[in-house]
SEFI-517268 format. One record per atom (N, C-alpha, C, O): x, y, z; residue in one letter. Coordinates in steps of 0.02 Angstrom, whole numbers, padded with zeros to 5 digits, always signed. Layout:
BEGIN
XYZA
...
This chain:
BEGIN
+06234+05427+04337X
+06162+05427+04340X
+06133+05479+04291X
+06084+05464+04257X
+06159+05532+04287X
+06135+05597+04232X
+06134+05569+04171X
+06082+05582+04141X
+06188+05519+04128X
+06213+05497+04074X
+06140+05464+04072X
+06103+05493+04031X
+06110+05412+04105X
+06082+05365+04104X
+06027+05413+04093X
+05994+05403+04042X
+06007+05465+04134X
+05949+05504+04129X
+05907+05539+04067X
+05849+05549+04051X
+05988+05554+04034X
+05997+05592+03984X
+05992+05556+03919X
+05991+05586+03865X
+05989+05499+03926X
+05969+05427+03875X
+05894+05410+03881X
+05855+05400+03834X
+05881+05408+03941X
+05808+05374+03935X
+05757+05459+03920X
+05697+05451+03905X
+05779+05516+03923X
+05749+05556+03902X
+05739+05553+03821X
+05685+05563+03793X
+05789+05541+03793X
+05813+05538+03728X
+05744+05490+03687X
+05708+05501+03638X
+05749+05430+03740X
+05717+05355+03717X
+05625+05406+03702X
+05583+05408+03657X
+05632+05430+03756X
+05541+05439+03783X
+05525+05501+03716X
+05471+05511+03689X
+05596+05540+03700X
+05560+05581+03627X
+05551+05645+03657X
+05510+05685+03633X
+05597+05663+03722X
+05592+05723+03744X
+05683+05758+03727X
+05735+05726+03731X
+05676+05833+03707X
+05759+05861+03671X
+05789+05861+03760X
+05755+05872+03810X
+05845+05848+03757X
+05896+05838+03801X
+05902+05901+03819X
+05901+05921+03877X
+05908+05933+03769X
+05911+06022+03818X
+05856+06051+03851X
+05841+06111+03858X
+05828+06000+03871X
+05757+06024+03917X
+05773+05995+03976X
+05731+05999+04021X
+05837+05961+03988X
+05866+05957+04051X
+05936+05963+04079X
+05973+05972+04030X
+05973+05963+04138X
+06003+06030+04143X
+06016+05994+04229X
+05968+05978+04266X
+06069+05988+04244X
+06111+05969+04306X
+06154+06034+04317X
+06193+06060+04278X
+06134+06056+04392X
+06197+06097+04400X
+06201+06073+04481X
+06156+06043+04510X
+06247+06088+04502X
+06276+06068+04579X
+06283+06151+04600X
+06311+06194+04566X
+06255+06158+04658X
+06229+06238+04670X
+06231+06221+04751X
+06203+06173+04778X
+06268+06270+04783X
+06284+06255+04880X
+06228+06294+04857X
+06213+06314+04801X
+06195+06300+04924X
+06142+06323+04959X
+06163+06391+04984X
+06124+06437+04995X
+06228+06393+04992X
+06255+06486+05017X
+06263+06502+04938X
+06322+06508+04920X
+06218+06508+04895X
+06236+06524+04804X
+06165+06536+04803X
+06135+06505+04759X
+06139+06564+04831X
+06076+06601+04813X
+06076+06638+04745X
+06034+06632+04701X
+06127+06675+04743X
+06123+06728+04685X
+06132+06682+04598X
+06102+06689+04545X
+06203+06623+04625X
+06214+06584+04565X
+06135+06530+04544X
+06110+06510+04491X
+06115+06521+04624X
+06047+06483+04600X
+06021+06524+04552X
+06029+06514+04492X
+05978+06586+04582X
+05931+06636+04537X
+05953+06644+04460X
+05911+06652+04416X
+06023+06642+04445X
+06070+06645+04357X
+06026+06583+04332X
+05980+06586+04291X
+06051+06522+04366X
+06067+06477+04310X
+05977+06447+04308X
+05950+06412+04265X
+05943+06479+04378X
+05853+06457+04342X
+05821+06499+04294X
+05768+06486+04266X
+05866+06565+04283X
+05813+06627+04238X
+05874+06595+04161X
+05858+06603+04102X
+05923+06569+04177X
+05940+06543+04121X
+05910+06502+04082X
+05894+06523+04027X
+05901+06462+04093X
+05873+06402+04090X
+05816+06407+04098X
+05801+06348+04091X
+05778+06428+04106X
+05697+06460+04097X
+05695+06499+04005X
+05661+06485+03955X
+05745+06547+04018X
+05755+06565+03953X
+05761+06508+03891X
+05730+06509+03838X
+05811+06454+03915X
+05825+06414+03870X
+05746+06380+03842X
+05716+06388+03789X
+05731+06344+03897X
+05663+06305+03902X
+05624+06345+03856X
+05605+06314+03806X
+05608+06403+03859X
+05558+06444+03815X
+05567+06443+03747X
+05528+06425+03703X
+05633+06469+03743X
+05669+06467+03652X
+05642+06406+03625X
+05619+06404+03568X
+05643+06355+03662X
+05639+06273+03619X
+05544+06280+03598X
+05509+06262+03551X
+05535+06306+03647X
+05457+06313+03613X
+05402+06245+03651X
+05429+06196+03678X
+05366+06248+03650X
+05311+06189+03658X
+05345+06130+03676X
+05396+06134+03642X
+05349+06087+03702X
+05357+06007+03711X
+05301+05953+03654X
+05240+05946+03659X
+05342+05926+03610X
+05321+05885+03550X
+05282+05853+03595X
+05224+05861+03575X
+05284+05809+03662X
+05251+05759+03709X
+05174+05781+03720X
+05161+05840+03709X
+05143+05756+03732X
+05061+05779+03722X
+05039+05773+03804X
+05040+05715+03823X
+05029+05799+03830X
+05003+05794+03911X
+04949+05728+03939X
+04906+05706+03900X
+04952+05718+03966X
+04931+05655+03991X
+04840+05690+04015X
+04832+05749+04029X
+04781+05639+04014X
+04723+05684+04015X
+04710+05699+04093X
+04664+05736+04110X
């Protein structure tokens, strides 16, 4: 299902590294908090979204 996800993102003209699967137990509080300030980080570097907001 991710593969498939990760295609139709592609199709719509949005970068693939603006999304991001991780499998995280719920007793991983601390690994949650890593991999969202990660990935927050990442999201930022890329800059703006080319996609134009809907009105």
């Amino acid at each position: 299902m991710f593969n498939m996800t990760h295609e139709l993102v592609k199709i719509v003209g949005i970068d693939p590294a603006r999304l991001r699967l991780e499998w995280i137990s719920s007793a991983e509080g601390t690994r949650f908090a890593e991999v969202a300030r990660e990935f927050t980080e990442q999201v930022k570097s890329l800059g703006p979204s080319s996609l134009k907001q809907a009105a």
